[in-house]
C-alpha positions in Angstrom: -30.2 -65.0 -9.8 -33.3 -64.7 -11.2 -36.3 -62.5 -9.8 -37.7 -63.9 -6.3 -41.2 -65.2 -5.8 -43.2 -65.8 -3.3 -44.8 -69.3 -3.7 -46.5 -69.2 -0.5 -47.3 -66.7 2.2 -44.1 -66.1 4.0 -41.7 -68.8 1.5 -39.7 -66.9 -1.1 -37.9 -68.6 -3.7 -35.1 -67.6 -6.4 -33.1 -69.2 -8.9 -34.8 -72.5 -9.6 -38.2 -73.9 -9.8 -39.7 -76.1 -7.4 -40.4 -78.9 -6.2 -36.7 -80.6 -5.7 -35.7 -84.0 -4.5 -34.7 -84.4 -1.0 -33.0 -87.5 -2.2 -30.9 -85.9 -4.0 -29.3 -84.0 -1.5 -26.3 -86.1 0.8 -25.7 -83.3 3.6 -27.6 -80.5 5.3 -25.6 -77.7 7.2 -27.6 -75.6 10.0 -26.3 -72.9 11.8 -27.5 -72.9 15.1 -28.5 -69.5 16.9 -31.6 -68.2 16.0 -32.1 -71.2 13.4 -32.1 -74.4 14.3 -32.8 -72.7 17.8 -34.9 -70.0 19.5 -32.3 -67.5 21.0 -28.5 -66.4 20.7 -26.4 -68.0 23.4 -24.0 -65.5 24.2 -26.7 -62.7 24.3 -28.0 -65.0 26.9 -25.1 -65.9 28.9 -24.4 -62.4 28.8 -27.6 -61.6 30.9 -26.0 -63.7 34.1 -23.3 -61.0 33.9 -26.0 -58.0 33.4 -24.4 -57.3 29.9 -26.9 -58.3 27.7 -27.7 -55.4 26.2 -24.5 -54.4 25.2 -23.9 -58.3 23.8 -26.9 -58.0 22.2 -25.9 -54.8 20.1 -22.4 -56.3 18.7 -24.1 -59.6 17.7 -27.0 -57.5 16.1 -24.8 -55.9 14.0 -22.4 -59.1 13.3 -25.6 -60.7 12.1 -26.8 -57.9 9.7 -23.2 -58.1 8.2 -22.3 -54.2 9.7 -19.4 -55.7 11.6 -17.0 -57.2 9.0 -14.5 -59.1 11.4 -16.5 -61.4 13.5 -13.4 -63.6 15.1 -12.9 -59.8 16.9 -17.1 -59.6 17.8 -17.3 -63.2 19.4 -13.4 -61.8 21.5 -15.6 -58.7 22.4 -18.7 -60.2 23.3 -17.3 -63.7 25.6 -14.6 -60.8 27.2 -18.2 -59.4 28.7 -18.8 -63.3 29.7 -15.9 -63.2 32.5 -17.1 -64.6 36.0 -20.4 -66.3 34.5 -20.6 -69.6 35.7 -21.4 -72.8 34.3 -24.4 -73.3 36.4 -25.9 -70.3 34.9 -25.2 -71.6 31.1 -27.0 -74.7 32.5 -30.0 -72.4 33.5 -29.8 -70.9 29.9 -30.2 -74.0 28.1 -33.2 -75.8 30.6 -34.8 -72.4 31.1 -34.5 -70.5 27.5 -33.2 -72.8 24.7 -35.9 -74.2 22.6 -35.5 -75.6 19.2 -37.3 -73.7 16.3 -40.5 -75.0 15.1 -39.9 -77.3 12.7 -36.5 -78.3 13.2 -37.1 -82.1 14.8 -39.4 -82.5 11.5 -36.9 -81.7 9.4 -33.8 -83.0 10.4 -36.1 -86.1 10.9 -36.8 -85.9 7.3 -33.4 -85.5 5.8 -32.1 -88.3 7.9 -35.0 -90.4 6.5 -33.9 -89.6 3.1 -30.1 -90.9 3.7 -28.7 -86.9 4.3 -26.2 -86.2 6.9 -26.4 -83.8 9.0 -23.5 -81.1 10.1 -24.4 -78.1 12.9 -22.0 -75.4 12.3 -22.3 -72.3 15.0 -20.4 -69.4 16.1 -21.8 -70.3 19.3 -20.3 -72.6 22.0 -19.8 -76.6 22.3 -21.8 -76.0 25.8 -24.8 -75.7 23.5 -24.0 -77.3 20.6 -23.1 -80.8 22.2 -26.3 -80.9 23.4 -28.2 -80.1 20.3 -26.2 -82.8 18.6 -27.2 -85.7 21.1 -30.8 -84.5 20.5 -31.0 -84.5 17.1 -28.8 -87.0 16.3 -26.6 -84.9 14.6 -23.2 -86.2 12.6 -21.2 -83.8 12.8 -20.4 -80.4 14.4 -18.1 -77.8 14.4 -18.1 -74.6 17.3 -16.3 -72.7 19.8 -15.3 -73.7 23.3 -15.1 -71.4 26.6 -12.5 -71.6 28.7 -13.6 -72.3 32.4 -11.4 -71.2 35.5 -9.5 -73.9 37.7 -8.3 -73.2 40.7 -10.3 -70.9 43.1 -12.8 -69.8 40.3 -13.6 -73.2 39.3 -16.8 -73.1 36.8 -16.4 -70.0 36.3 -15.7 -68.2 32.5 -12.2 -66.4 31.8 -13.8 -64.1 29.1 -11.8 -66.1 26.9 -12.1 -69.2 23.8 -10.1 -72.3 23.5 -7.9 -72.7 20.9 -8.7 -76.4 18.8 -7.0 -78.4 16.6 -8.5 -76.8 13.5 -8.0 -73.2 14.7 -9.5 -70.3 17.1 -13.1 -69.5 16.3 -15.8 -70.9 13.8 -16.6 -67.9 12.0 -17.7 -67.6 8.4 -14.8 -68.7 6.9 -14.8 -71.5 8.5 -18.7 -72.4 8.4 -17.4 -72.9 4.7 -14.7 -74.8 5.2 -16.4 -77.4 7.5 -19.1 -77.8 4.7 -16.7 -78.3 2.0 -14.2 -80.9 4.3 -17.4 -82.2 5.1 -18.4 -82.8 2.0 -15.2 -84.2 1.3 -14.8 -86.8 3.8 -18.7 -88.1 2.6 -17.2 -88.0 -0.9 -19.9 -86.1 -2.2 -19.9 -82.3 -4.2 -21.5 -79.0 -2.4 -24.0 -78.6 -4.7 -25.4 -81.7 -3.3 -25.6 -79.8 0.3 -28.0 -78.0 1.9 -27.1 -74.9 4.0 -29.4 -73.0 6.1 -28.9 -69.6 8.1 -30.1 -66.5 9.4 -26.7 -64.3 9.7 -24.3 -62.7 7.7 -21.4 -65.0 8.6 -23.5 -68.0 7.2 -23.6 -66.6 3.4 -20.0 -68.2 2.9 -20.9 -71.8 3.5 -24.6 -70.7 1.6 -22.5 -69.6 -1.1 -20.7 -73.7 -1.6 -24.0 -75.5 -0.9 -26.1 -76.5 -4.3 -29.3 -75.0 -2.0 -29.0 -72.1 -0.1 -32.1 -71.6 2.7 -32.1 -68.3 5.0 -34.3 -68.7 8.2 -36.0 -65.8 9.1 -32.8 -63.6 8.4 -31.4 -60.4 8.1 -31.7 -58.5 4.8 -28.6 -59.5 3.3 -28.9 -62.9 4.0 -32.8 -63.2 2.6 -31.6 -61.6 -0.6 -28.8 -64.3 -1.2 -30.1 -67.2 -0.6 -32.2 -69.4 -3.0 -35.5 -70.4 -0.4 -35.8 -67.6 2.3 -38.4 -68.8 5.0 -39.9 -65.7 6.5 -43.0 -67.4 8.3 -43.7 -70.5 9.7 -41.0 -73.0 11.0 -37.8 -75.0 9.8 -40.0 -77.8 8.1 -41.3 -75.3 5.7 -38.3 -76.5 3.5 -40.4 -79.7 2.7 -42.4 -77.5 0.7 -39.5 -77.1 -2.3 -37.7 -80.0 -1.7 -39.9 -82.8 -1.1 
């Protein structure tokens, strides 16, 4: 890539010159925690069980791209997530969840210009469902806590649900969604837009014709073509238009 440049105060851009077309763009892929929202869900969660601190550390360094399998991170971190109950996910997402500046804007935007939009997240369909109805989003693709029957009803097993298209959403398959995706609408990647914050987004980034890190990690602001370090999700608007 070329040399990176800041065009505004906190907006950095690399390998192309603005302004682009939002028109022609047919798809834009968000992660979820800590993009198109304001916290990370299982750090969260974790809290109810007084673990969030320890959480917190493993999906630190999954994030910065330090741990290198992340199926075996999200096993670690909903193990700690045993005997948290639904109720207090609920309380987690009236009490803590927000959506990141900028995000309603912008996913208003793209839909206004004819894009689809796909939430990908290594985060849970508690979470995700609910985003999806709010923003009207097309399609989604996360992971899915198992909950105890029985005497423990609404209660976590410290465990994930396998689905029909396989265990976790991790990286690998962040890219594969985007590319099926793309597929199904009949359109190429490199008319898709990607944005994320973590190292496990950089494989779908890597597919998409225009790759957008939200203030990230390191590795993930170096990579990607707009890195938004200030301001909120609709800053976007400012290089594709």
């Amino acid at each position: 890539m070329t040399k990176a440049s800041e065009i505004s105060p906190g907006l950095v851009i690399q390998g192309f010159t603005p302004p682009l077309a939002l028109k022609d763009f047919k798809l834009i892929a968000f992660d979820m925690d800590s993009t198109l929202i304001n916290i990370e869900c299982v750090d969260e969660i974790a809290d109810a069980a007084d673990r969030k601190a320890e959480v917190s550390a493993i999906t630190e360094a999954a994030m910065r791209g330090e741990i290198t399998d992340f199926k075996e991170s999200l096993r670690r971190r909903v193990a700690m997530l045993r005997g948290v109950t639904v109720a207090d996910m609920e309380r987690v997402y009236v009490e803590r969840l927000q959506l990141n500046p900028g995000a309603a804007e912008l996913v208003a935007a793209c839909k206004a210009a004819g894009l689809k939009v796909l939430l990908v997240s290594g985060g849970f369909t508690f979470f995700t469902d609910r985003i999806r109805d709010r923003l009207s989003v097309d399609f989604t693709r996360s992971n899915v806590l198992e909950i105890e029957s029985g005497p423990n009803c609404g209660q976590l097993t410290g465990r994930m649900v396998n689905q029909p298209w396989g265990d976790i959403c991790d990286g690998a398959e962040k890219r594969k969604m985007l590319l099926e995706t793309c597929a199904q609408l009949g359109i190429s990647p490199k008319q898709a837009i990607a944005m994320g914050d973590g190292a496990n987004d950089l494989p779908m980034m890597g597919e998409a014709g225009l790759s957008v890190a939200y203030h990230a990690k390191p590795k993930v602001r170096e990579q990607a073509m707009v890195a938004i370090n200030q301001g909120g999700l609709d800053r976007l608007l400012e290089v594709v238009r």
